[in-house]
N, CA and C atoms of all chains as a GROMACS GRO file, in nm:
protein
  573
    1UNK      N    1   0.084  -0.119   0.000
    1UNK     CA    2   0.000   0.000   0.000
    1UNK      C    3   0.088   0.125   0.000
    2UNK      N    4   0.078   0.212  -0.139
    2UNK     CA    5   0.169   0.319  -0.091
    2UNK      C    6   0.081   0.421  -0.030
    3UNK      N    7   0.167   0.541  -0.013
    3UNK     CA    8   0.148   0.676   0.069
    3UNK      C    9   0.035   0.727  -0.015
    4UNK      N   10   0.013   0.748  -0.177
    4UNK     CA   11  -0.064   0.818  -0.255
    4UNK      C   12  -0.216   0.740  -0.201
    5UNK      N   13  -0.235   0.602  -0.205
    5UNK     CA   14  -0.346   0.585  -0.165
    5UNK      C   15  -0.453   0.659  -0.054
    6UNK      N   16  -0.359   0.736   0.054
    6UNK     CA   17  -0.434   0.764   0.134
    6UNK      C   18  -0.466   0.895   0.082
    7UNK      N   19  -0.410   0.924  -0.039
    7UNK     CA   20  -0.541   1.086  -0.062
    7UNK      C   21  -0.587   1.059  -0.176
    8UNK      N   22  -0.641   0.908  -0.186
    8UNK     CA   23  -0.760   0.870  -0.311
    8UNK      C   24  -0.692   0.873  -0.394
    9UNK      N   25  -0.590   0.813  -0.391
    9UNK     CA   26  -0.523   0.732  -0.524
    9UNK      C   27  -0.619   0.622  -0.596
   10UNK      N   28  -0.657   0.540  -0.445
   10UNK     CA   29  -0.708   0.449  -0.508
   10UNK      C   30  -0.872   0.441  -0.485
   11UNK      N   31  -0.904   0.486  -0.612
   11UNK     CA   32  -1.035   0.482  -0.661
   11UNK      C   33  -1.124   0.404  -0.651
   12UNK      N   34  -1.238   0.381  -0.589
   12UNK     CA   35  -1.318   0.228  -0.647
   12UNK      C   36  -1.355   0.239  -0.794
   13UNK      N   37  -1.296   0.093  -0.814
   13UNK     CA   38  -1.262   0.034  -0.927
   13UNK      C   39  -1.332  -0.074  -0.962
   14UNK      N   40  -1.445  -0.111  -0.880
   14UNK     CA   41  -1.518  -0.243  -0.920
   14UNK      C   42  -1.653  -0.200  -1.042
   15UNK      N   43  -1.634  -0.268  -1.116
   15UNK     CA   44  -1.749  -0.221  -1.206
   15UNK      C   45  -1.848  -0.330  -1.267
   16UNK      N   46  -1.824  -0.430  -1.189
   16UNK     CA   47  -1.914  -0.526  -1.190
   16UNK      C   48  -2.084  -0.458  -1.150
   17UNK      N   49  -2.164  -0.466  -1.226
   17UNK     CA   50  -2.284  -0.414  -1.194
   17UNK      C   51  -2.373  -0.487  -1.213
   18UNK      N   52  -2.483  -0.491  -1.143
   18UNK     CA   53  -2.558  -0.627  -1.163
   18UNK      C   54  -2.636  -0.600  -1.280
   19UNK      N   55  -2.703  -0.659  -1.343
   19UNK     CA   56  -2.781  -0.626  -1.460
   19UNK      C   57  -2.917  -0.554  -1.451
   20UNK      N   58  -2.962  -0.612  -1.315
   20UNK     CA   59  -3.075  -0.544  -1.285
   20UNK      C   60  -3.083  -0.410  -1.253
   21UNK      N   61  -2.955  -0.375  -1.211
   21UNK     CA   62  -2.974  -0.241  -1.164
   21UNK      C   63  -3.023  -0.134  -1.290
   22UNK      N   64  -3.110   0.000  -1.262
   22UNK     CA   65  -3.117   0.128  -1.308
   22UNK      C   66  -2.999   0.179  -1.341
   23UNK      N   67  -3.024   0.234  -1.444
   23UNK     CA   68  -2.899   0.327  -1.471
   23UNK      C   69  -2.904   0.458  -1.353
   24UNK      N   70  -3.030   0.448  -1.279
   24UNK     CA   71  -3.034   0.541  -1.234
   24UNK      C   72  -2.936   0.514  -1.061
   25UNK      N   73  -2.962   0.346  -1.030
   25UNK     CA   74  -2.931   0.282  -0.930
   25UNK      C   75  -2.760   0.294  -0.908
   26UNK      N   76  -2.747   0.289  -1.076
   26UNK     CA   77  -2.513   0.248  -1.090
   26UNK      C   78  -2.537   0.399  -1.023
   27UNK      N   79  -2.580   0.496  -1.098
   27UNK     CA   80  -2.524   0.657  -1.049
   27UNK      C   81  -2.538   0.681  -0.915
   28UNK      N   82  -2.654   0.642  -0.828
   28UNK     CA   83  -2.665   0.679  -0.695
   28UNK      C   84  -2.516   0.531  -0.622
   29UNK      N   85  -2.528   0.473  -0.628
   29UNK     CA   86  -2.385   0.343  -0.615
   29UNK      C   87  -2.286   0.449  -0.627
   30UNK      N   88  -2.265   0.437  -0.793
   30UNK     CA   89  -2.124   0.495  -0.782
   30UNK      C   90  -2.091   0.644  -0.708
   31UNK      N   91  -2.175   0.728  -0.687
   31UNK     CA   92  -2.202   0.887  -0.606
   31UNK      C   93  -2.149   0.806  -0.462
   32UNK      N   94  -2.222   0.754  -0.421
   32UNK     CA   95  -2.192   0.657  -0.307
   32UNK      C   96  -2.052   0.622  -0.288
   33UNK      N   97  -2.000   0.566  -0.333
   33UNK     CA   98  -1.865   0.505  -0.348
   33UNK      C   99  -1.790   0.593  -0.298
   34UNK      N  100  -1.775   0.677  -0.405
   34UNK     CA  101  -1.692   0.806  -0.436
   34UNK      C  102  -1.712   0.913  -0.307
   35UNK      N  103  -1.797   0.933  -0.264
   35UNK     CA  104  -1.780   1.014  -0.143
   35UNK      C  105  -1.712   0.917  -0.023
   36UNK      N  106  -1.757   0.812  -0.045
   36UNK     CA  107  -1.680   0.746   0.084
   36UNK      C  108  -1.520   0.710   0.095
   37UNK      N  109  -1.541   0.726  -0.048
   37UNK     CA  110  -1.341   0.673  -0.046
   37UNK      C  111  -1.338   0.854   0.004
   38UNK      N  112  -1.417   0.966  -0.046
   38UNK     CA  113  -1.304   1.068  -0.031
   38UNK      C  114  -1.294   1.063   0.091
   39UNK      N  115  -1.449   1.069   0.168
   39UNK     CA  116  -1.392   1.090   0.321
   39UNK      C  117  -1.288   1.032   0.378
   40UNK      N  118  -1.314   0.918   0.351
   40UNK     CA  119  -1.200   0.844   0.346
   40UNK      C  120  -1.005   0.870   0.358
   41UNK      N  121  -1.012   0.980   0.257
   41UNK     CA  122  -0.893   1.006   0.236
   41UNK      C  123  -0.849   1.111   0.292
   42UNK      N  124  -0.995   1.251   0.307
   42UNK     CA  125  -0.970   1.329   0.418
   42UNK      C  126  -0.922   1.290   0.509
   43UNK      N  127  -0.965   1.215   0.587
   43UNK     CA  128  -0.978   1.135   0.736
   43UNK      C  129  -0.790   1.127   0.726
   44UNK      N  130  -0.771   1.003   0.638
   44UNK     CA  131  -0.648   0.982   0.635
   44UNK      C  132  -0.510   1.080   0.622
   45UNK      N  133  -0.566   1.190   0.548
   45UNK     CA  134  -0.480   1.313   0.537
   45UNK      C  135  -0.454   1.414   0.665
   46UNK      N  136  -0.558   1.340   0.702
   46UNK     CA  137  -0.559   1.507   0.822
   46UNK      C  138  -0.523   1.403   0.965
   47UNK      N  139  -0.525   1.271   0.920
   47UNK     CA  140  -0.440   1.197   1.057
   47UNK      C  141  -0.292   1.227   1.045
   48UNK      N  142  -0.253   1.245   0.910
   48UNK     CA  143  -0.123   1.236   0.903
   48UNK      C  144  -0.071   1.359   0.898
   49UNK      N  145  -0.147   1.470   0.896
   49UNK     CA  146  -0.080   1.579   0.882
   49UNK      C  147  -0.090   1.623   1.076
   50UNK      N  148  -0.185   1.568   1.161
   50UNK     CA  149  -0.173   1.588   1.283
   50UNK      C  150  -0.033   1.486   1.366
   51UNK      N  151   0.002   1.358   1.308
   51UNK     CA  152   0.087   1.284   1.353
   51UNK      C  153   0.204   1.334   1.294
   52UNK      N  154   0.221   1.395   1.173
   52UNK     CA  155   0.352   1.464   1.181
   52UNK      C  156   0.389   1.592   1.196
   53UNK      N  157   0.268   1.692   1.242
   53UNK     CA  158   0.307   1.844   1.333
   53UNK      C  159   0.331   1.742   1.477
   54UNK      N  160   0.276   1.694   1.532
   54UNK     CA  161   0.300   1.649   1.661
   54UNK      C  162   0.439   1.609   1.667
   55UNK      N  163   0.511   1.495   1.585
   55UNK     CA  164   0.634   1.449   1.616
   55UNK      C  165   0.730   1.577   1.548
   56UNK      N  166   0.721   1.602   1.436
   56UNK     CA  167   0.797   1.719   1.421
   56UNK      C  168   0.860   1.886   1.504
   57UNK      N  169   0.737   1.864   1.574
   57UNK     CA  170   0.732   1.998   1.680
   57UNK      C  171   0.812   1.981   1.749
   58UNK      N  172   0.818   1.835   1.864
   58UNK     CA  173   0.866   1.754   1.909
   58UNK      C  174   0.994   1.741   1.879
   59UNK      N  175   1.063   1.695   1.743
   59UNK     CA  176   1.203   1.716   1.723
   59UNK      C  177   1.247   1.854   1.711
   60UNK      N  178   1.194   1.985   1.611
   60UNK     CA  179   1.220   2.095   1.591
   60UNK      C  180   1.209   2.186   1.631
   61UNK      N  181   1.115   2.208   1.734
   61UNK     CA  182   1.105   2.324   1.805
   61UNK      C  183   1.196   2.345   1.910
   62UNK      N  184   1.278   2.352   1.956
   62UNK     CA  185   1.326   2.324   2.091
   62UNK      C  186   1.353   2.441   2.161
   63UNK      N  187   1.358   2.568   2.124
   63UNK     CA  188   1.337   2.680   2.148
   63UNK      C  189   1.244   2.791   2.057
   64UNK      N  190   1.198   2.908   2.139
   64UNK     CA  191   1.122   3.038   2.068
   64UNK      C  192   1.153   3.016   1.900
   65UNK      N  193   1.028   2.990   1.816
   65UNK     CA  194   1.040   3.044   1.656
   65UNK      C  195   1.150   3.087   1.605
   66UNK      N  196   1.208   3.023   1.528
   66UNK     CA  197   1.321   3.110   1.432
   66UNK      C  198   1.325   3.020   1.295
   67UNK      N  199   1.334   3.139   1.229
   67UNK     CA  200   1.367   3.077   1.055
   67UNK      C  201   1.415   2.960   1.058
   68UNK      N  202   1.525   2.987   1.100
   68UNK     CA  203   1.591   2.764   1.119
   68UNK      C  204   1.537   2.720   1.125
   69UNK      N  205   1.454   2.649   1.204
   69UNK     CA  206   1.345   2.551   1.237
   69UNK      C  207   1.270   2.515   1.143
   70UNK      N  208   1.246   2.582   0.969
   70UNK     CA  209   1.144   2.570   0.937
   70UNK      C  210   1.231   2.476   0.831
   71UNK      N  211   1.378   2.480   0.803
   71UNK     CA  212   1.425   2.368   0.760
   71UNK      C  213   1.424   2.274   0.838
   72UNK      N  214   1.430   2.256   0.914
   72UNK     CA  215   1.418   2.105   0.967
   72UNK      C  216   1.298   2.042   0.951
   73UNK      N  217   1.146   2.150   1.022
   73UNK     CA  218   1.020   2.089   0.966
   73UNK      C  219   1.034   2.030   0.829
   74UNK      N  220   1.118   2.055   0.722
   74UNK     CA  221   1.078   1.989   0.625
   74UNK      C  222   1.160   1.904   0.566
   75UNK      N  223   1.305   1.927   0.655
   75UNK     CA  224   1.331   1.773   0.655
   75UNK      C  225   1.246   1.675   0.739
   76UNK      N  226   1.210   1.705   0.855
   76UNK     CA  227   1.156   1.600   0.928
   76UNK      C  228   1.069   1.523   0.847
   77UNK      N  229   0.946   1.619   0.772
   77UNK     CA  230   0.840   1.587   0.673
   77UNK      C  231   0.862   1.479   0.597
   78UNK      N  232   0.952   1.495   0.522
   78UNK     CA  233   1.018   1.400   0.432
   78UNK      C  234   1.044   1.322   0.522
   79UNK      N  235   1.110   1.282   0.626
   79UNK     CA  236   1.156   1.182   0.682
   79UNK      C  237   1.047   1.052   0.712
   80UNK      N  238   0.959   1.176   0.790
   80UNK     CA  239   0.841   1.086   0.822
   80UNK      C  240   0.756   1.048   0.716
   81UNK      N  241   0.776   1.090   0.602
   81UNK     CA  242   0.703   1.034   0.489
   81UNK      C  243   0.779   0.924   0.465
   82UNK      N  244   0.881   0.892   0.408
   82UNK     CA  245   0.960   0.802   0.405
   82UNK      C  246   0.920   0.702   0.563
   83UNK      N  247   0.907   0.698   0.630
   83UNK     CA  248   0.942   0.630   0.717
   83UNK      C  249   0.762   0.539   0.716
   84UNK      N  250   0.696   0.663   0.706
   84UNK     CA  251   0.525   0.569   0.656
   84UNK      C  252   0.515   0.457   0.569
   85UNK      N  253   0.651   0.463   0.475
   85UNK     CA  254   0.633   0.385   0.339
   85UNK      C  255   0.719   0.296   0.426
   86UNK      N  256   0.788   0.300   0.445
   86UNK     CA  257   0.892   0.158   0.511
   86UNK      C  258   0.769   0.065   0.617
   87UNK      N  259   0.755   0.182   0.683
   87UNK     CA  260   0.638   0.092   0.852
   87UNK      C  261   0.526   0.012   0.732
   88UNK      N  262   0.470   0.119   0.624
   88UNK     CA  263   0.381   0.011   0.562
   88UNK      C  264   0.396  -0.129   0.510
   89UNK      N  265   0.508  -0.129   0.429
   89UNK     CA  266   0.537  -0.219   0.378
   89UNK      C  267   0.529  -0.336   0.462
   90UNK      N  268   0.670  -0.279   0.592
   90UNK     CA  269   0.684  -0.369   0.657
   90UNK      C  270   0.577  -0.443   0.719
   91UNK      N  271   0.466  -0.365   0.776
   91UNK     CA  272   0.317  -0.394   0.838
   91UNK      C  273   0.254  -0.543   0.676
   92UNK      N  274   0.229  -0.489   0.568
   92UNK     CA  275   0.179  -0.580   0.442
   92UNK      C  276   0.215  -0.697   0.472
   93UNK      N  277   0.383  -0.669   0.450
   93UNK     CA  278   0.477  -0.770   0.444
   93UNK      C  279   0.442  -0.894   0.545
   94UNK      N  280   0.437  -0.852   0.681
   94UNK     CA  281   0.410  -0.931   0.800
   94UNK      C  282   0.226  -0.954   0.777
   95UNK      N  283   0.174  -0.880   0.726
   95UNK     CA  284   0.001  -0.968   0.777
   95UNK      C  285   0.010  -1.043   0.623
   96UNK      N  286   0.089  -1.044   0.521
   96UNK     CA  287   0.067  -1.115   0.407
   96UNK      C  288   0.150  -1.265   0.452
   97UNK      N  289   0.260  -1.261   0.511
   97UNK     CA  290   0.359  -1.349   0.601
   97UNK      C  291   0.197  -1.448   0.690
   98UNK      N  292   0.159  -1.404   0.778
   98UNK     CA  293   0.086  -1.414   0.903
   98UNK      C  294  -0.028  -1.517   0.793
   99UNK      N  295  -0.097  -1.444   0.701
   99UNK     CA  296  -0.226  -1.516   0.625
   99UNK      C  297  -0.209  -1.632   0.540
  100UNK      N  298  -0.066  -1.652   0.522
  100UNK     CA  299  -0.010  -1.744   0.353
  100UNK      C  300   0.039  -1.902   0.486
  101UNK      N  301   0.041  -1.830   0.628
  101UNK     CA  302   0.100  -1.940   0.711
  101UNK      C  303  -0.039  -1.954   0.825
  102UNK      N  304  -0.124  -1.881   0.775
  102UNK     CA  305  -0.237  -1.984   0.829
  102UNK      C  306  -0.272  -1.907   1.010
  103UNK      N  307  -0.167  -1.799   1.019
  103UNK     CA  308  -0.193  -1.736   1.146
  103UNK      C  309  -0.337  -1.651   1.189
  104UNK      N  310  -0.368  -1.593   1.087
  104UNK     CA  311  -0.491  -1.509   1.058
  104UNK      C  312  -0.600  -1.599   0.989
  105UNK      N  313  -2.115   1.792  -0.843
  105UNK     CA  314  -2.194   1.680  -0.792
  105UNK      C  315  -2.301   1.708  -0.709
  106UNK      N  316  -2.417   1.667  -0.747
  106UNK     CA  317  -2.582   1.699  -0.654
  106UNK      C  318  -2.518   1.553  -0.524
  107UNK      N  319  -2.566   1.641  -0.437
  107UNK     CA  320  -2.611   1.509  -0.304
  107UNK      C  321  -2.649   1.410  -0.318
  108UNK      N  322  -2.659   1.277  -0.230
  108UNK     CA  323  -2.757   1.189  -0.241
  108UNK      C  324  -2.866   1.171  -0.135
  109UNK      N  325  -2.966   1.197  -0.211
  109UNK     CA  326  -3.115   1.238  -0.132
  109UNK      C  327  -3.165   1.064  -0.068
  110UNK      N  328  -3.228   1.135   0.044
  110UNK     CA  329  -3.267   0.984   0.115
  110UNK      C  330  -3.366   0.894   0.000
  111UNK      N  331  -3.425   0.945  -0.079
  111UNK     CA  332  -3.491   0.905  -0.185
  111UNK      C  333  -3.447   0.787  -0.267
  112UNK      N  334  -3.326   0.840  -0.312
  112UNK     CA  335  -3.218   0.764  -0.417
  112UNK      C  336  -3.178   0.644  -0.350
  113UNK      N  337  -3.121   0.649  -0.172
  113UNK     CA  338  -3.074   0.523  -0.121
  113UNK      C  339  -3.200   0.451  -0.103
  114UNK      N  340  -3.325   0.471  -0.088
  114UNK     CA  341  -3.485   0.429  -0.031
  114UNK      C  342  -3.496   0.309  -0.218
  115UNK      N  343  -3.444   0.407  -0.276
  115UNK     CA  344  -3.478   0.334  -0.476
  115UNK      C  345  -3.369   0.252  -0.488
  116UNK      N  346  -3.267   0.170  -0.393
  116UNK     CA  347  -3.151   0.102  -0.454
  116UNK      C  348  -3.150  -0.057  -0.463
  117UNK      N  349  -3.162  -0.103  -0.557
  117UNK     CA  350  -3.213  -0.226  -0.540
  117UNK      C  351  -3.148  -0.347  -0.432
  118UNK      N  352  -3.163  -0.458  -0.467
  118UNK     CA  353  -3.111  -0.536  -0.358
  118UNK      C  354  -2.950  -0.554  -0.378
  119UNK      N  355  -2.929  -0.557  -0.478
  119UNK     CA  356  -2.801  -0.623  -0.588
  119UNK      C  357  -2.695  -0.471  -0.535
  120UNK      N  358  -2.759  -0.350  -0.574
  120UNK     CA  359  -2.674  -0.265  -0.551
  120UNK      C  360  -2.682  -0.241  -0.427
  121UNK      N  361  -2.700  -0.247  -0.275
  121UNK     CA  362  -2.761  -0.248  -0.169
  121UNK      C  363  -2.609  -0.279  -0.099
  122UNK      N  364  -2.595  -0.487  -0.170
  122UNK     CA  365  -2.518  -0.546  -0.111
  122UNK      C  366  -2.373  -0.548  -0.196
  123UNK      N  367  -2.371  -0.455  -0.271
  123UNK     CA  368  -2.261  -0.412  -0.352
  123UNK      C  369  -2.203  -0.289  -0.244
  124UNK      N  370  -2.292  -0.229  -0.171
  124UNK     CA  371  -2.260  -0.094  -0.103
  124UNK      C  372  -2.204  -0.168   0.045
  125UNK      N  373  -2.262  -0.219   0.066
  125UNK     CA  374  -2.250  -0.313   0.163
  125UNK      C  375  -2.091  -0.371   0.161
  126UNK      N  376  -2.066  -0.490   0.095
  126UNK     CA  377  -1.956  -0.512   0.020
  126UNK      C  378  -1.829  -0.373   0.052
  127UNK      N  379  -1.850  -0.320  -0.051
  127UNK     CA  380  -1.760  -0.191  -0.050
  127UNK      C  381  -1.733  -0.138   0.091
  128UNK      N  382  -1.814  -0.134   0.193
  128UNK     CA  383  -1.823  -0.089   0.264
  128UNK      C  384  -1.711  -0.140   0.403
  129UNK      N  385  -1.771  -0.306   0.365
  129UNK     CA  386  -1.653  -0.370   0.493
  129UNK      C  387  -1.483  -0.350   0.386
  130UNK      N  388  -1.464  -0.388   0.286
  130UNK     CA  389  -1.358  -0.376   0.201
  130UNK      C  390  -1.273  -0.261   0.279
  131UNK      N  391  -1.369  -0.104   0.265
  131UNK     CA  392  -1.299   0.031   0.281
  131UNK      C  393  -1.278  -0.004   0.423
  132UNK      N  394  -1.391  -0.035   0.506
  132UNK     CA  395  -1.366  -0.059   0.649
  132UNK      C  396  -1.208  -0.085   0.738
  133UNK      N  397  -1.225  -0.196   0.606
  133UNK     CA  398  -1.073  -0.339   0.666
  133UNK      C  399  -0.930  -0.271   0.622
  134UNK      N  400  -0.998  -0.207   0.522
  134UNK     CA  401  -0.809  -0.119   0.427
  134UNK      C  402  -0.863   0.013   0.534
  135UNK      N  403  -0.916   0.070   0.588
  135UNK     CA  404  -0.888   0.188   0.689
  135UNK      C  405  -0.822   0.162   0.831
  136UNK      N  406  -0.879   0.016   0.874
  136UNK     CA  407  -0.796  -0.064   1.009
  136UNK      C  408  -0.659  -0.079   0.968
  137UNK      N  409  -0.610  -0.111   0.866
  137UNK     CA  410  -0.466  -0.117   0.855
  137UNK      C  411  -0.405   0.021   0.810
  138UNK      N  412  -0.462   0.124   0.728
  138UNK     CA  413  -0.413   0.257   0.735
  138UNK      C  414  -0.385   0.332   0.889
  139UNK      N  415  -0.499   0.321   1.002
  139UNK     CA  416  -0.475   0.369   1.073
  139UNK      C  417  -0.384   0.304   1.158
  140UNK      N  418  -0.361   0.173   1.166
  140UNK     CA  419  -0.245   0.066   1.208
  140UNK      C  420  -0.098   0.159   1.200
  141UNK      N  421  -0.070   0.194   1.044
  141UNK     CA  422   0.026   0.218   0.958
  141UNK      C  423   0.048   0.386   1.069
  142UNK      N  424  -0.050   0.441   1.102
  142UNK     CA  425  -0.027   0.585   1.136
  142UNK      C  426  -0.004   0.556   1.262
  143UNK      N  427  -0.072   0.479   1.344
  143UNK     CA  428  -0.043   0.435   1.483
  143UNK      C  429   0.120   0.389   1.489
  144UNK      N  430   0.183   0.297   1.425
  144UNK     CA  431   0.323   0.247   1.412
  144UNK      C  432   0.432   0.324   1.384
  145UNK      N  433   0.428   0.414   1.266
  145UNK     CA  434   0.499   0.529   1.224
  145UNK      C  435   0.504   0.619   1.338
  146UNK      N  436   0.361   0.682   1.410
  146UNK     CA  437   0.403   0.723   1.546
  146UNK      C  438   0.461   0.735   1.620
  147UNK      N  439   0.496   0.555   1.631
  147UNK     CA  440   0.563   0.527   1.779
  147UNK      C  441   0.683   0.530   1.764
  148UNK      N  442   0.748   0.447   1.612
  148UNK     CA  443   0.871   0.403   1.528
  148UNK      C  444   0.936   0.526   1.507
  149UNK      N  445   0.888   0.604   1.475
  149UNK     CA  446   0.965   0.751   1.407
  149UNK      C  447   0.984   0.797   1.548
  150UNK      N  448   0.951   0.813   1.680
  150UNK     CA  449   0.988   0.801   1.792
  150UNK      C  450   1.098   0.749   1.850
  151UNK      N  451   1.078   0.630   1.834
  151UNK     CA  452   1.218   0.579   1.870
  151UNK      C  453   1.315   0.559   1.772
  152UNK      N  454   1.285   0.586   1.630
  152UNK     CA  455   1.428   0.559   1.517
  152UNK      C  456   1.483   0.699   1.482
  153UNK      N  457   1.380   0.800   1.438
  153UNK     CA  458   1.466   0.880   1.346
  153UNK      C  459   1.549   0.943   1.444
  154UNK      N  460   1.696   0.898   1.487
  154UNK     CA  461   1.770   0.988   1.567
  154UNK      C  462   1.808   1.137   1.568
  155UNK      N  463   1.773   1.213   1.404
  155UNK     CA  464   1.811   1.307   1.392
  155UNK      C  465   1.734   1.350   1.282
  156UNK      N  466   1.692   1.513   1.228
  156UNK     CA  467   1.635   1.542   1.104
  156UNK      C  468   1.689   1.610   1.051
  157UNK      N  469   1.840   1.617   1.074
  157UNK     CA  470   1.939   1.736   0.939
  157UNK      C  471   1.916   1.687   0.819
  158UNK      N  472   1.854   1.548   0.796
  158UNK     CA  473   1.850   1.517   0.649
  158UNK      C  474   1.680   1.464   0.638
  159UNK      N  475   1.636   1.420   0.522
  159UNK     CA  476   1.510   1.385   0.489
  159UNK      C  477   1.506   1.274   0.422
  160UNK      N  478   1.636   1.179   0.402
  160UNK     CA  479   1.630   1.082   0.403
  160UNK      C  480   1.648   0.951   0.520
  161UNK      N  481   1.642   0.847   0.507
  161UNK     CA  482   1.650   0.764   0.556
  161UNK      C  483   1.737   0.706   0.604
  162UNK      N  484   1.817   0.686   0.689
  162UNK     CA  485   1.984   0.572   0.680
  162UNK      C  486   1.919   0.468   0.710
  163UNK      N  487   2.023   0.359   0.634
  163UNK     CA  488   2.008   0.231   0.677
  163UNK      C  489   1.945   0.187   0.813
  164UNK      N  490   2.023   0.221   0.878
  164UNK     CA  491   1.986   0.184   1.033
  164UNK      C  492   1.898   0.223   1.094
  165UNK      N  493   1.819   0.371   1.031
  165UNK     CA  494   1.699   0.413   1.075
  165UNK      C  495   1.605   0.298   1.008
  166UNK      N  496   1.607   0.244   0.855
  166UNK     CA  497   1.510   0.192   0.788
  166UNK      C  498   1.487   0.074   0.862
  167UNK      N  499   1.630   0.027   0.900
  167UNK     CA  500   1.636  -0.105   0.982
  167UNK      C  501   1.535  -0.116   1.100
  168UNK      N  502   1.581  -0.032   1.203
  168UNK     CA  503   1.480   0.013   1.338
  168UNK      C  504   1.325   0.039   1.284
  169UNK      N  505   1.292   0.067   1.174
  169UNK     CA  506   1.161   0.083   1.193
  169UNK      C  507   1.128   0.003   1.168
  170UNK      N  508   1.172  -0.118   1.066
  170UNK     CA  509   1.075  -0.241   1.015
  170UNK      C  510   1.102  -0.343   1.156
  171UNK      N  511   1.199  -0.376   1.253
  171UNK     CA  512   1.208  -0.426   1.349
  171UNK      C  513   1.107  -0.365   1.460
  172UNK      N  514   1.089  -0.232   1.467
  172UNK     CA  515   1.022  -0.171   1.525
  172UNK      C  516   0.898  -0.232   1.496
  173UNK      N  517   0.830  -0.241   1.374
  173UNK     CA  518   0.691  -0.300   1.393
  173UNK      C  519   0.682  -0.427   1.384
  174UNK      N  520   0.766  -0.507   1.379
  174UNK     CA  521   0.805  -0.640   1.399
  174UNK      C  522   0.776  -0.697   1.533
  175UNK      N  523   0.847  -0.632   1.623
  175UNK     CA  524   0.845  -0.594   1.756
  175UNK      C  525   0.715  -0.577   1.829
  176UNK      N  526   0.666  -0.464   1.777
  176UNK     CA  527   0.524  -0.409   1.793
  176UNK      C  528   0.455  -0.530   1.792
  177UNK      N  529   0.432  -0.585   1.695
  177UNK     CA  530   0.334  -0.705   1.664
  177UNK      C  531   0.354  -0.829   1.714
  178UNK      N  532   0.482  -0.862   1.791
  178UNK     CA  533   0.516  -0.962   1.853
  178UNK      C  534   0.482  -0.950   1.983
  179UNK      N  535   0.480  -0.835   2.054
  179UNK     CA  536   0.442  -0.764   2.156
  179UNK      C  537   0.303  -0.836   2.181
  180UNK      N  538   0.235  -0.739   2.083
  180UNK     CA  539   0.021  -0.768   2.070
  180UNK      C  540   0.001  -0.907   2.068
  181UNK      N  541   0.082  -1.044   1.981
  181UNK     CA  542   0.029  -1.114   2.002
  181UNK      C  543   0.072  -1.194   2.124
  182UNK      N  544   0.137  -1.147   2.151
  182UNK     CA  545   0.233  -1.223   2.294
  182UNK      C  546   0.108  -1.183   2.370
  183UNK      N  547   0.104  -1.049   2.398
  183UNK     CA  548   0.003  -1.019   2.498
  183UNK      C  549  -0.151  -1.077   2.485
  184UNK      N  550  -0.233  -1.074   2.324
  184UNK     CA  551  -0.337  -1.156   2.325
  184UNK      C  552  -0.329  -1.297   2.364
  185UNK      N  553  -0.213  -1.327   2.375
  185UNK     CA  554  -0.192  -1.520   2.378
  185UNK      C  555  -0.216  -1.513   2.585
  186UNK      N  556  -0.148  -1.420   2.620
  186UNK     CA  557  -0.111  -1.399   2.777
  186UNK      C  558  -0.266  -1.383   2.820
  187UNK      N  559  -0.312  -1.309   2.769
  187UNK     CA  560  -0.447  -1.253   2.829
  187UNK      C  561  -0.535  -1.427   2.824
  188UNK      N  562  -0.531  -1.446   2.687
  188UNK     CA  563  -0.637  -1.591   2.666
  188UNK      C  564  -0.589  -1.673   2.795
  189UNK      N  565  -0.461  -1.699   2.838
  189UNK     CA  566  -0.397  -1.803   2.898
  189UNK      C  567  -0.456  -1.775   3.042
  190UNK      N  568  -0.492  -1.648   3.020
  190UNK     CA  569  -0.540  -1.586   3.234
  190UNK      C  570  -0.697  -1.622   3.199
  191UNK      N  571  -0.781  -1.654   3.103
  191UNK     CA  572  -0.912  -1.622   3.126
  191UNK      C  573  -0.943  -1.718   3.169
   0.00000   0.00000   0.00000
């Protein structure tokens, strides 16, 4: 799972539709869908933009405001972006590990 | 995009109902492991990134974090196994 998914990269994509449905039924479905992935991705955006002012502050602030600091916020940024993509993987990696051996 | 009026979900047949349905635990189950992913990075970027003069990664940071949730998860199930063993 990468990082882009969580601001609606990933689209619903199923387009299996039953036959019976209205054309009017796919549009209210797919309207459906689509708002829920966005919230969805809000949700997810604005967790991550609160989990990395929190740890960032945390490393960078360490005294009163000054210009400096605002390079580091964005190294930190990057860091912790990078570091989401590693924890993810690693997280996949282990529940795909966990399901193929029968743990889950 | 117009809203969706209580009307439209009241007109959805059965087929598309349990298609919404469907979709629904899917997004559910991929949001439990997103917020997993934000919960871990949390804790991991806590205890790994030793320093932020740079915005990349070192080895040894990348190292500590995937052990880090390695760890993490060996932890939870140790502890779910501990808890079952007291009930």
């Amino acid at each position: 799972m990468a990082l882009s998914s969580i601001f609606g990269g990933a689209a619903p994509s199923q387009q299996q539709t039953a036959p019976a449905s209205t054309a009017k039924a796919v549009n209210v479905k797919e309207q459906l869908k689509t708002q829920i992935a966005q919230e969805l991705a809000v949700a997810n955006a604005s967790e991550l933009v609160n989990k990395v002012t929190e740890n960032c502050f945390e490393k960078c602030l360490t005294s009163p405001y000054s210009s400096g600091e605002e390079g580091c916020v964005d190294q930190c940024l990057a860091k912790y972006m990078r570091s989401w993509n590693v924890v993810s993987k690693a997280y996949v990696a282990r529940i795909q590990q966990a399901s193929t051996s029968g743990e889950i | 995009m117009s809203s969706i009026t209580q009307n439209d979900l009241a007109s959805l047949d059965d087929g598309s109902k349990k298609e919404i349905m469907n979709f629904l635990e899917s997004e559910n189950s991929k949001q439990k492991v997103q917020m997993s992913i934000h919960q871990f990075t949390n804790v991991c970027f806590k205890q790994c990134a030793t320093n932020v003069n740079n915005g990349n990664l070192s080895s040894q940071e990348e190292g500590c974090l995937k052990n880090c949730v390695n760890r993490f998860l060996d932890t939870n199930i140790r502890i779910v196994k501990g808890l079952q063993s007291i009930q």
